[in-house]
Backbone as a ProteinNet text record, in pm:
[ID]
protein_1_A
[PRIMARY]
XXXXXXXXXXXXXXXXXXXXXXXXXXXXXXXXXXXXXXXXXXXXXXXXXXXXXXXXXXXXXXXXXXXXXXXXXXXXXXXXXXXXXXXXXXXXXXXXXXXXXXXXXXXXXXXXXXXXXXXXXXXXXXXXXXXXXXXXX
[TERTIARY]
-10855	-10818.6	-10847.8	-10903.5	-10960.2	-10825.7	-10835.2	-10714.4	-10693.4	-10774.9	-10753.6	-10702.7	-10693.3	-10662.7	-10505.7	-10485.5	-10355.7	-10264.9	-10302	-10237.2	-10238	-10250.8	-10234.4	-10139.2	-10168.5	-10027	-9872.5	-9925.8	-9787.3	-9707.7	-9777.4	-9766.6	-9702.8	-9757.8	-9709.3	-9602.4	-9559.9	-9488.6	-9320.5	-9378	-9286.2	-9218.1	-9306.5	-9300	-9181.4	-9245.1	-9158	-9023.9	-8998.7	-8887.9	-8776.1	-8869.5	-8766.1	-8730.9	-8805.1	-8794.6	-8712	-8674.6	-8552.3	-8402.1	-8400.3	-8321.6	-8262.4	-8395	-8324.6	-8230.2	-8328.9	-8229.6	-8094.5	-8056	-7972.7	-7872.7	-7917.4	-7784.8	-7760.1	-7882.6	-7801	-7705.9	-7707.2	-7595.5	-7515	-7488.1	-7408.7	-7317.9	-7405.2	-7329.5	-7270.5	-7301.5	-7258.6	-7099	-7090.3	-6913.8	-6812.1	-6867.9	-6800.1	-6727.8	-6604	-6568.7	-6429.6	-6352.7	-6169.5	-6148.5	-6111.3	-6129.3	-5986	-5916.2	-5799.3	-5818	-5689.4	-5683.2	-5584.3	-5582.8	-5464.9	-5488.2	-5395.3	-5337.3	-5294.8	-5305.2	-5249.5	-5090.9	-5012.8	-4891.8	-4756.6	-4642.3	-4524.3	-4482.3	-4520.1	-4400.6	-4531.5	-4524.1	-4612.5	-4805.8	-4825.7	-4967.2	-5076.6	-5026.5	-5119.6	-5190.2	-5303.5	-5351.8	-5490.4	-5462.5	-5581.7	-5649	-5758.9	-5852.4	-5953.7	-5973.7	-6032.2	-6119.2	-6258.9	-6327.6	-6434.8	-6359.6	-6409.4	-6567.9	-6624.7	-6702	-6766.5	-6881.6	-6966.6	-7032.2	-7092.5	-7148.7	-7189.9	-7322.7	-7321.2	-7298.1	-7201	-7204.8	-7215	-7284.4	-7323.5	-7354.4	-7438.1	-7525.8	-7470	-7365.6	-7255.4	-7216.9	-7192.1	-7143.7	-6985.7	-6959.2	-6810.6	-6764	-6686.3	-6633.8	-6475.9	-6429.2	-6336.5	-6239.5	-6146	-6051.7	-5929.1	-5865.6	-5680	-5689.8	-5586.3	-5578	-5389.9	-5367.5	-5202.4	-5158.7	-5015.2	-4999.4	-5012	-5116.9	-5093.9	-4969.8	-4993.6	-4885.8	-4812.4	-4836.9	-4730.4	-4835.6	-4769.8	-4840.1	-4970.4	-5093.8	-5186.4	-5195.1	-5241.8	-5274.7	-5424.5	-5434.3	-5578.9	-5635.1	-5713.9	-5765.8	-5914.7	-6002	-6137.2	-6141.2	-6282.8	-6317.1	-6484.9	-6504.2	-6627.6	-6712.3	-6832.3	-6908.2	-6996.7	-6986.8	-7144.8	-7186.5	-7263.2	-7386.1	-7359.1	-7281.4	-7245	-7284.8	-7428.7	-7520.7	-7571.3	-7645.3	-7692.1	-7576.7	-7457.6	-7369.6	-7300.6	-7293.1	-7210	-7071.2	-6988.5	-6844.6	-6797.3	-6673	-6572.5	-6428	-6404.6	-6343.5	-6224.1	-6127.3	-6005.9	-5858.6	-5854.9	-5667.1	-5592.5	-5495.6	-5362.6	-5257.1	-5229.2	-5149.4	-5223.6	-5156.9	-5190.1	-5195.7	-5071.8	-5094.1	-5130.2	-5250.2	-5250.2	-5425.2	-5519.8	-5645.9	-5693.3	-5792	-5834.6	-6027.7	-6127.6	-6216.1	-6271.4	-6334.1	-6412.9	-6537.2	-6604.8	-6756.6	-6791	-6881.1	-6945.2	-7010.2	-6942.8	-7012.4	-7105.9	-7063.2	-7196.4	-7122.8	-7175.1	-7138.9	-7020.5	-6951.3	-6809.1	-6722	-6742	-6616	-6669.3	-6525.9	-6490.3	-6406.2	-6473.8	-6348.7	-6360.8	-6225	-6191.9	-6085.5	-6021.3	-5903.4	-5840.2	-5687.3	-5589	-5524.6	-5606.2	-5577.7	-5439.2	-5343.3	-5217.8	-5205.9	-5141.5	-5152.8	-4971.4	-4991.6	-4890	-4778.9	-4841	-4761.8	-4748.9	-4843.2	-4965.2	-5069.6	-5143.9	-5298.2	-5391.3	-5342.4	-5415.7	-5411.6	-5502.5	-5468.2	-5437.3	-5383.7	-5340.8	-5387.4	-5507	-5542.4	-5475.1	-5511.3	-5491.8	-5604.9	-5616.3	-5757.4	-5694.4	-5801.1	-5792.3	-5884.7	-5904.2	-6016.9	-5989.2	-6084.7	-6042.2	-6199.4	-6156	-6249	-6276.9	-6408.6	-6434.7	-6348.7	-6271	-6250.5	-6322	-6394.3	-6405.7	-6577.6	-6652	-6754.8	-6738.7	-6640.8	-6529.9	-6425	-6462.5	-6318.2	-6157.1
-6015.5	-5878.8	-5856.2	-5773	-5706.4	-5691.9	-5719.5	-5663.2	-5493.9	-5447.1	-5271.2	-5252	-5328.2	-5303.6	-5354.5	-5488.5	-5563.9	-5435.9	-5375.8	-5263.4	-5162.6	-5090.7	-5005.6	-5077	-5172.9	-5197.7	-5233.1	-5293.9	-5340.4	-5189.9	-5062.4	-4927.4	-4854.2	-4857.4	-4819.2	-4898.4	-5021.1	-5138.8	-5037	-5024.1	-4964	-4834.9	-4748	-4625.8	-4614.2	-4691	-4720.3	-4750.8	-4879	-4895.3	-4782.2	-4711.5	-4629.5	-4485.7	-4467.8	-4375.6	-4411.2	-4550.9	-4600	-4574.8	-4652.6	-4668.7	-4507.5	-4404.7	-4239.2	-4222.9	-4244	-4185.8	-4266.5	-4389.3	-4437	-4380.7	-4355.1	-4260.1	-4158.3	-4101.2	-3944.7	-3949.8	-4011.8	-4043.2	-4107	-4197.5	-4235.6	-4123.1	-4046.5	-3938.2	-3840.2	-3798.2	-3741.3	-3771.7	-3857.8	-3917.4	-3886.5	-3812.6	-3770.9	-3638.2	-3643.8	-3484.6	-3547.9	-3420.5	-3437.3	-3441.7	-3567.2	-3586.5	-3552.5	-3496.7	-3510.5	-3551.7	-3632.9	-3648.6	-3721.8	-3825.9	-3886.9	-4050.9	-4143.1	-4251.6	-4275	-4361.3	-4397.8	-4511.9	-4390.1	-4447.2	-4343.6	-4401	-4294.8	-4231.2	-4316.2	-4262.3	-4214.8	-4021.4	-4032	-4056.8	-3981.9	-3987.6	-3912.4	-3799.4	-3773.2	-3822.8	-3782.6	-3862.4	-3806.2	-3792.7	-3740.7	-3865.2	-3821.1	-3942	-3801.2	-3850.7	-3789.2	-3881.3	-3883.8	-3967.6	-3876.8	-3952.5	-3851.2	-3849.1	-4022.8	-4017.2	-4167.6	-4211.3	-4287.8	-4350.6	-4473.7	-4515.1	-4684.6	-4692.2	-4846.5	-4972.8	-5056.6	-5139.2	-5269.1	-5305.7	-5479.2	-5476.2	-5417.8	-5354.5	-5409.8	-5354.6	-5264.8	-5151.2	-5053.2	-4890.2	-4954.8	-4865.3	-4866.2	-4731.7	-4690.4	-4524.6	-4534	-4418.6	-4390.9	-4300.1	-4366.7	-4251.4	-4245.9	-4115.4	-4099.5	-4100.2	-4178.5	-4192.5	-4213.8	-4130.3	-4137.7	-4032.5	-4054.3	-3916.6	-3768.3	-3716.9	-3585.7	-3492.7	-3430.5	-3354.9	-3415.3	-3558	-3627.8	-3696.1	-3725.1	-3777.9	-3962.4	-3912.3	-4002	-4124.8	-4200.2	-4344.3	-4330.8	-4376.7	-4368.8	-4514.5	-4533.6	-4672.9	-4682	-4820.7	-4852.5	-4880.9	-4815.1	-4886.7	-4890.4	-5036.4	-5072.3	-5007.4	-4962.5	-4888.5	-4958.2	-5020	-5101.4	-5061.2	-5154.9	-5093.2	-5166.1	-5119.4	-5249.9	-5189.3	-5240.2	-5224.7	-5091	-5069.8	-4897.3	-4843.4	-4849	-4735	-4730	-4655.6	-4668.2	-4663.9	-4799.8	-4770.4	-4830.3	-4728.9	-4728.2	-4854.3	-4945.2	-5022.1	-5017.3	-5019.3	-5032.6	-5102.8	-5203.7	-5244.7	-5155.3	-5124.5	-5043.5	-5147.8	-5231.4	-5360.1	-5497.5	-5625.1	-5746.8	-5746.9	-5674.5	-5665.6	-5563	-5439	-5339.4	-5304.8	-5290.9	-5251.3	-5140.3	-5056.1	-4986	-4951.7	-4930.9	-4965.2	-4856.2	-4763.2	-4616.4	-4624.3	-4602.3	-4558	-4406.3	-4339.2	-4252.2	-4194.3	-4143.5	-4110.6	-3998.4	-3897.7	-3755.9	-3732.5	-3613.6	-3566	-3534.1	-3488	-3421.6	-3558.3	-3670.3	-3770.8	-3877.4	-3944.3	-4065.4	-4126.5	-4203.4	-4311.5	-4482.6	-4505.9	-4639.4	-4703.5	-4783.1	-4867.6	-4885.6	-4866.9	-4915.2	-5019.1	-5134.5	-5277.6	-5359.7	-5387	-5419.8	-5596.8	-5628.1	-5781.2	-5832.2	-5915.7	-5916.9	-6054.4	-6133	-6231.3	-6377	-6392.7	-6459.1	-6531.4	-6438.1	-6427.5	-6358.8	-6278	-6232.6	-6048.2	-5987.3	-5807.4	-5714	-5643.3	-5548.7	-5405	-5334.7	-5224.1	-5069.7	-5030.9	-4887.9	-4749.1	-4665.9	-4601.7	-4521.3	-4460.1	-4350	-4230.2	-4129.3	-4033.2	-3898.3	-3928.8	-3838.6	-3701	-3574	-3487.6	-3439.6	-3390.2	-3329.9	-3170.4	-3186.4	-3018.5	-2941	-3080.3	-3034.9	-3111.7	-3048.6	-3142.5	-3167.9	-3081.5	-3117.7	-3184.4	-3343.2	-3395	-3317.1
22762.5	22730.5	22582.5	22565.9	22400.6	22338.5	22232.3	22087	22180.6	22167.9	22181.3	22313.3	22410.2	22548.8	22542.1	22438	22430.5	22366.4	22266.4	22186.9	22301.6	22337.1	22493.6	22547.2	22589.8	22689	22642.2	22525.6	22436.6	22428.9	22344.9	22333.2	22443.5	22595.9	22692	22755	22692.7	22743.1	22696.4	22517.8	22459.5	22476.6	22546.2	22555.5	22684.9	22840.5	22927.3	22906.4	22840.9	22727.5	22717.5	22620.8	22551	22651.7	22727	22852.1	22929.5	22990.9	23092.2	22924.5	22832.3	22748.6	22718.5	22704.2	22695.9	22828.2	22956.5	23068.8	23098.8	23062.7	23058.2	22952.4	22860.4	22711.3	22811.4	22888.1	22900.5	22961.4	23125.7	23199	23167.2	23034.7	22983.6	22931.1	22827.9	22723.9	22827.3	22935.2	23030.1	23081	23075.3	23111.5	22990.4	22830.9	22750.4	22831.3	22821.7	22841.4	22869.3	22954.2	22966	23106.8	23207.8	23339.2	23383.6	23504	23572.8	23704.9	23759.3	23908.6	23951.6	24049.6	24045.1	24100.6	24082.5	24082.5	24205.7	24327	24375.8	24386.6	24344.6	24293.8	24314.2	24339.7	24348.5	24237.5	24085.3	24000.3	23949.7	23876.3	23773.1	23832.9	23943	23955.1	23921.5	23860.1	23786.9	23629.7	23678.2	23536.4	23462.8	23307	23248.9	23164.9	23170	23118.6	23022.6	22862.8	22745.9	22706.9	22756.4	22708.9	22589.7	22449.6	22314.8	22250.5	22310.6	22243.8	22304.2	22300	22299.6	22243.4	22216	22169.5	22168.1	22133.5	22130.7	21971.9	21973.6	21925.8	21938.8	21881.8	21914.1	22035.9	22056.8	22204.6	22331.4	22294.3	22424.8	22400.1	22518.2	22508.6	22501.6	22400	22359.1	22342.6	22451.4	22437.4	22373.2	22294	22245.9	22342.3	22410	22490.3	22454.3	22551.8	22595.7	22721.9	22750.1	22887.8	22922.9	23004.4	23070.1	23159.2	23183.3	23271.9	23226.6	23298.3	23294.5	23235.8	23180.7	23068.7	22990.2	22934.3	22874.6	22768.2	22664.3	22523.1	22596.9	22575.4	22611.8	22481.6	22535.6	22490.6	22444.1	22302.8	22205.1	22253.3	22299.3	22288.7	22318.8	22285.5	22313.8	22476.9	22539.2	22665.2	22646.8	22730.2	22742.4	22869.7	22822	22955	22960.2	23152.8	23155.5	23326	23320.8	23457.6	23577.6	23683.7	23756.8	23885.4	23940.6	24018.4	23979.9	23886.7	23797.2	23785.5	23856.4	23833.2	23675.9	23550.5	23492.8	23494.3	23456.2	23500.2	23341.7	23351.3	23214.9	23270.9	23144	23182	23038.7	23093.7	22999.8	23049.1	22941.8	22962.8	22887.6	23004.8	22946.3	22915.2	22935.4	22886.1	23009.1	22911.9	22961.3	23156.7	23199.1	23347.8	23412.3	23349.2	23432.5	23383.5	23421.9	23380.2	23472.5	23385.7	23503.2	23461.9	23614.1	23629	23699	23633.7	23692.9	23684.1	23858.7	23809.2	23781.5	23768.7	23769.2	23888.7	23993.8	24107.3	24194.9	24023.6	24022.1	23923.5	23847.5	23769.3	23701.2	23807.1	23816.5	23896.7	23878.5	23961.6	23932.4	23882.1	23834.3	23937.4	24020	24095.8	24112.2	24119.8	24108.1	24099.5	24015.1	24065.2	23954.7	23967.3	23883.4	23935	23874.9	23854.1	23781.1	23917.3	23809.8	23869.2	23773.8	23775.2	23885.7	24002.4	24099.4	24051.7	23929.6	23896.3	23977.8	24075.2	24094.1	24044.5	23976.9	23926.9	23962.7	24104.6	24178.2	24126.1	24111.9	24096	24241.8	24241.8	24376.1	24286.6	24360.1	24329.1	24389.3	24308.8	24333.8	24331.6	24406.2	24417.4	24287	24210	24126.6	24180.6	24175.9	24205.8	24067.6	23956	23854.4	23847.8	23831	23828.8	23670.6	23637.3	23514.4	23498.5	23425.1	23399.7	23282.3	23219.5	23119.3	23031.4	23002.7	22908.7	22778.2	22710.2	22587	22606.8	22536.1	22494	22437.3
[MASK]
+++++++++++++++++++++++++++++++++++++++++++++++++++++++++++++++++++++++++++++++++++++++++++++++++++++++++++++++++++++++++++++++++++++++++

């Protein structure tokens, strides 16, 4: 292969690249906004999720949220966003025995599981199903 044919492909190697890496931010940046829905749980199931902001560090997506019951003072904390089978899903501990784990399932819906720890070792889930009300945090 010629120098000039190697430069073409390296070029288009790069270009591809950065074309999967754009469409991946967008649907990423897309999960910024103010989600509601509910918890599969008796006490307290509603729940808002404020995801403020995005971004990658130390090349991982690291989003900035609030997350708690609906109408009641939310919790500031970091969650990690990654790709688990293409889907982007947001992952956060609310304390040592309780985590929770949302994919992205169109635009407008976030569902998944509130992960609480049974004292075992083992987790016992809970469905979440949260909607966009909002594309502003």
């Amino acid at each position: 292969m010629s120098l000039r044919a190697r430069a073409i492909a390296i070029g288009v190697s790069a270009l591809l690249m950065l074309g999967v890496a754009h469409a991946q931010d967008e649907t990423i940046q897309k999960m910024v906004g103010s989600w509601q829905g509910k918890v599969d749980v008796r006490i307290e199931p509603e729940r808002t999720l404020v995801i403020k902001s995005v971004a990658i560090q130390q090349g991982q997506w690291i989003a900035s949220i609030d997350y708690g019951p609906t109408g009641k003072s939310l919790s500031s904390m970091e969650a990690r966003i990654e790709r688990q089978g293409g889907t982007p899903t947001v992952m956060f501990a609310m304390s040592t025995t309780s985590k929770v784990e949302l994919q992205l399932v169109s635009e407008g819906e976030l569902r998944g599981l509130l992960k609480i720890a049974d004292g075992t070792g083992s987790w016992v889930g809970r469905k979440i199903v949260l909607q966009k009300i909002s594309d502003k945090p």
